[in-house]
C-alpha positions, 0 to 999 in steps of 0.5 A: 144680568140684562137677559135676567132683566129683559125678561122680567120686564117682558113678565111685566108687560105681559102679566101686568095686563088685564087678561081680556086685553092680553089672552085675545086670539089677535095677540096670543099664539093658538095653543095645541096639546097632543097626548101620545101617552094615555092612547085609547083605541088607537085614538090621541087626544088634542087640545085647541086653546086659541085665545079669548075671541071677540067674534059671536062665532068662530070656525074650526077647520081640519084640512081636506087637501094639503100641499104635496098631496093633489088629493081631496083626503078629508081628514076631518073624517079622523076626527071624533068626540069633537067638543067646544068648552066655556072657561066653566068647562061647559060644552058649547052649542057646535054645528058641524058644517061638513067633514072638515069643519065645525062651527062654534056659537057664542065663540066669546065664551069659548076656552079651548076645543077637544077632539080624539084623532083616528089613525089612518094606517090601520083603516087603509084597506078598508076605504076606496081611496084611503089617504097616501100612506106617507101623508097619512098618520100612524098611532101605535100606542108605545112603540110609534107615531107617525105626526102628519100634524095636519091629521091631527091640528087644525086652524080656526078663520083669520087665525091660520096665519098667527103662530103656534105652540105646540106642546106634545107628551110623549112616553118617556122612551120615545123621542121625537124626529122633526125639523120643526123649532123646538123651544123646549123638552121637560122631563117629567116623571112618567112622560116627558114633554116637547114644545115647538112653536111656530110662525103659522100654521103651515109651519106646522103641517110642514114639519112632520114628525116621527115619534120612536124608539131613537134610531137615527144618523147624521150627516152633513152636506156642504152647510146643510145637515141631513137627519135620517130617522128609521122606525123598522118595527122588526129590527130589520133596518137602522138608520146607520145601515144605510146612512152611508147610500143616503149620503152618496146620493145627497152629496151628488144631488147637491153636486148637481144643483151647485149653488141652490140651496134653501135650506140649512137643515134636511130630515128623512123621516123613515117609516117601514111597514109590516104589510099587515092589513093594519099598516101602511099600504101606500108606499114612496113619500111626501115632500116638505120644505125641510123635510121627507116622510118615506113609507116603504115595506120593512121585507124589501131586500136591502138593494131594492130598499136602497133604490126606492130610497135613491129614487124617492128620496131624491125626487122629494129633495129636489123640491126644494127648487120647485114647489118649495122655492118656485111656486105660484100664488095658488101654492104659496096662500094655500086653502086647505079646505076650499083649494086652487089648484095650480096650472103647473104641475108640470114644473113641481112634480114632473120637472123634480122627477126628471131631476131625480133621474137626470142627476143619476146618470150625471154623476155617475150613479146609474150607467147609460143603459139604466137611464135609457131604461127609465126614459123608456118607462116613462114613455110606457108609464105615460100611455096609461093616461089621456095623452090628448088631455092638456097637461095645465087643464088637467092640473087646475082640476087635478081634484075633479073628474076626468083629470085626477084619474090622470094624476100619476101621469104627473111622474110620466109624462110631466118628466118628459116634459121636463126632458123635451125642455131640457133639449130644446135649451141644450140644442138652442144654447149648443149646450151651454144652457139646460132646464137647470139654469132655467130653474135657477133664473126662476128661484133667483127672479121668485123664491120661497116667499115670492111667489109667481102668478100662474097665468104669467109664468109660462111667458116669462119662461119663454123670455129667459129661454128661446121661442122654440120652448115656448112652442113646445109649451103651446103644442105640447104642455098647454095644447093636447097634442101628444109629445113625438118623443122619437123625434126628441132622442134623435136628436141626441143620436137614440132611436126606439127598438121593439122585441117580442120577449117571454113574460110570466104569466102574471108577471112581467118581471117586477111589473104585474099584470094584475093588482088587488082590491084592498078592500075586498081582496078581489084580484084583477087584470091591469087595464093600464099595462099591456097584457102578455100574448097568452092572456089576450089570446085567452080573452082577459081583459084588463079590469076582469075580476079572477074568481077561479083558474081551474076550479080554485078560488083566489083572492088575496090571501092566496094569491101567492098560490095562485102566482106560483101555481103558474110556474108549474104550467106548461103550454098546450095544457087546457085552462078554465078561467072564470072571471067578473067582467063588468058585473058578470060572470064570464067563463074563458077557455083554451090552451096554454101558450108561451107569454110573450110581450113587446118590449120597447127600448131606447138604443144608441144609433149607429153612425149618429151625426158629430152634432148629435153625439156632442148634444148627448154629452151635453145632456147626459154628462156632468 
């Protein structure tokens, strides 16, 4: 009876109203509609109410970066028939001030605004720098939508902090994946209908959704249950297959992190990809407070499949810590369309994927040997990028010219970063305390809605830590002077070792020496790998364009030919290689040699010190 009462009182206080006093934009959540039932051309309607405004004019933006991304992706270029209308439906006077944002004239007549969004999936190959796939968003009418809402909801000025309610109509064989608050589902009689609500719009771009056929297993870890949501077109995969390989790494992740904990609710939204030119290219995934959105090929082998999710999943659990608990300002108010870029990449991404891997080896997922593999990796990855480059320089311009090219360096050298501090607090404390605990001090001092001032944090690290990592921050992380990692395992008893080993000739196992041009199909040599002994001895270089090897022509549709031609090849047999070098076409030739590469590893030394064998345990072992 008093909840029956409460909300007729609340009606009357809420209708009682004259409607210019009650239906201001200030009062009223913005309203947004989303279509995925009358899909043309790959395009879904939306609607924007936001309520009566009181300004002249008024600007709507869709986003041009957002969190998690560190790309300038412009996604107001998805957005076409772009209209503002009057209470009569009238169209208003709109000026479009750039790719992402419109201004609206004689704003106080406005009613709402209607757009049609494009996908991303189907236009991948077609652009130079196509949006990250699991950032991205995929319309396929009937069968799939991928909601990365910040493709397809915007937000109008001073209102990006008032909440929002968002009604979707779906078909009514599709259902939708998310942890955003659902407020209600109605079924109607040829669609049904889900609305969510928000507190602002970073609510909204925060929680993804994936609209599908319902494939989905749960779990629970400790108190946070975990939702796993697959779309495999082909049928190859289900969410319960491989529910059980999700649970045994989350529950060793929560192992590791001990009492940190953020959140009470986790979903993996999984999207697999048919590789056809028309779906997603861009393969691992983008983290979210509450939530992962994974893309990965649908034809990977079931391990492979396993290990990219271990690993990819893993790495977006664990920003949960950092960015989402331990943030700067610059992340906590974000600016979608005008962005400043935090220093401290370092801790978000490269500090969550040392976790990603450090935590393996810890409880006992990977052996010692595949840990010292993946060190080594990154050690390899990293000298792909400018290792004089300071790492908090390139960071605050990570959108500009020369640093975002140093970007996936963030994965490299930003996890031995977090390594190095790692042992450095280990081998000051005697073992007692690691980078962990340092992220533990910090999610207690700060948190999710604390942010910390980016200019200050590397000094109150240094106040919870030793002079010793403050050092390595002023030489190593702030300084461009390049990590000498030898030292760092030798402290833990490890050394590197070099071997001249046989390679393909295209191929270093599963690391290629060339890639494709997915918007051309023309294929190249790698310049950020070393090539094998074969192909310097013959000249290539790395960004040399392959137009011909013996008189046939390869591009990417036969460039599985091209591949398996080379197995039949035998050395001393003659080749004719006929490339693109910088706009010109250049004819190499010469015989056919074994392919041999120098392959580095990180081994255990012989007759290391009691203390150095006492650190490794420490550093390595639960």
């Amino acid at each position: 009876m008093k909840k029956v009462v409460y909300i007729f009182a609340v009606s009357i206080l809420l209708y009682g109203c004259p409607p210019k006093l009650n239906d201001q934009a200030e009062y009223v959540p913005v309203t947004a509609t989303i279509d995925l039932v009358n899909v043309t051309d790959d395009k879904v309607a939306v609607e924007i109410d936001p309520g009566r405004f009181s300004e002249e004019s008024t600007t709507f933006y869709i986003p041009k970066t957002v969190p998690g991304t560190y790309s300038t992706d412009n996604y107001g270029q998805y957005i076409e028939n772009f209209k503002a209308l009057d209470y009569d439906g009238n169209a208003l006077q709109v000026t479009k001030l750039d790719e992402n944002s419109w201004q609206i004239d004689n704003a106080r007549q406005l009613d709402k605004i209607t757009y049609k969004v494009n996908d991303t999936y189907d236009t991948e190959t077609e652009k130079k720098e196509p949006v990250f796939s699991p950032a991205g968003m995929n319309i396929d009418a009937g069968k799939n939508f991928v909601l990365n809402l910040h493709g397809f909801v915007g937000y109008f000025e001073k209102l990006n902090t008032h909440s929002y309610k968002l009604i979707i109509n779906s078909p009514k064989d599709l259902k939708g994946s998310t942890t955003l608050t659902r407020s209600q589902s109605l079924v109607n009689e040829t669609f049904d209908t889900d609305i969510y609500v928000a507190n602002r719009y970073f609510e909204i771009i925060d929680n993804p959704i994936l609209y599908a056929s319902p494939d989905i297993a749960s779990f629970k870890i400790n108190d946070i249950e975990v939702t796993l949501s697959v779309y495999s077109p082909n049928k190859v995969y289900t969410a319960e297959s491989i529910k059980g390989d999700m649970e045994k790494m989350m529950r060793a992740q929560k192992a590791y992190l001990g009492d940190i904990n953020s959140t009470k609710k986790y979903n993996i939204l999984l999207y697999l990809s048919t590789l056809e030119q028309t779906d997603a290219q861009g393969f691992g995934a983008l983290e979210h407070h509450t939530s992962t959105t994974v893309v990965l090929p649908e034809a990977m082998p079931r391990a492979n499949l396993v290990q990219a999710m271990v690993d990819v999943v893993s790495h977006e659990f664990f920003h949960i810590v950092t960015p989402l608990t331990v943030h700067s300002e610059e992340i906590h108010n974000f600016n979608y369309n005008n962005p400043k870029m935090s220093e401290h990449l370092w801790m978000y991404e490269g500090v969550t994927e040392y976790f990603a891997n450090i935590f393996q080896i810890k409880q006992e997922l990977i052996d010692d040997n595949d840990f010292y593999q993946r060190i080594m990796s990154k050690i390899n990855g990293a000298k792909a990028y400018d290792d004089h480059m300071s790492f908090t320089e390139m960071s605050k311009n990570i959108l500009k010219d020369p640093y975002k090219d140093n970007y996936a360096n963030v994965y490299e050298k930003g996890a031995l970063i977090g390594m190095c501090i790692d042992l450095i607090m280990l081998e000051q404390s005697n073992g007692e305390r690691g980078i962990l605990d340092l992220m533990k001090d910090l999610s207690q001092k700060y948190g999710k809605d604390k942010p910390f001032e980016d200019e200050k944090i590397i000094d109150q690290i240094v106040s919870l830590t030793y002079p010793e990592v403050g050092e390595f921050f002023e030489k190593h992380v702030i300084g461009n002077t390049p990590i000498p990692y030898d030292d760092f395992l030798n402290k833990v008893g490890l050394a590197f070792e070099t071997k001249e080993v046989e390679s393909g000739y295209f191929l270093n196992g599963q690391d290629p020496f060339i890639n494709v041009n997915q918007g051309n199909g023309d294929i190249f040599f790698r310049a950020e790998v070393p090539l094998n002994s074969f192909l310097v001895k013959l000249g290539v270089k790395g960004n040399d364009i392959i137009r011909s090897i013996n008189g046939m022509n390869y591009k990417l549709d036969n460039i599985r030919d091209m591949v398996g031609t080379s197995f039949a090849w035998n050395p001393g047999d003659e080749i004719n290689m006929v490339l693109i070098r910088d706009g010109e076409e250049i004819t190499l030739k010469g015989n056919i040699t074994k392919p041999m590469v120098s392959v580095s590893s990180i081994v255990p030394v012989e007759g290391a010190s009691a203390a150095s064998l006492k650190l490794r345990n420490a550093w390595m072992k639960r």
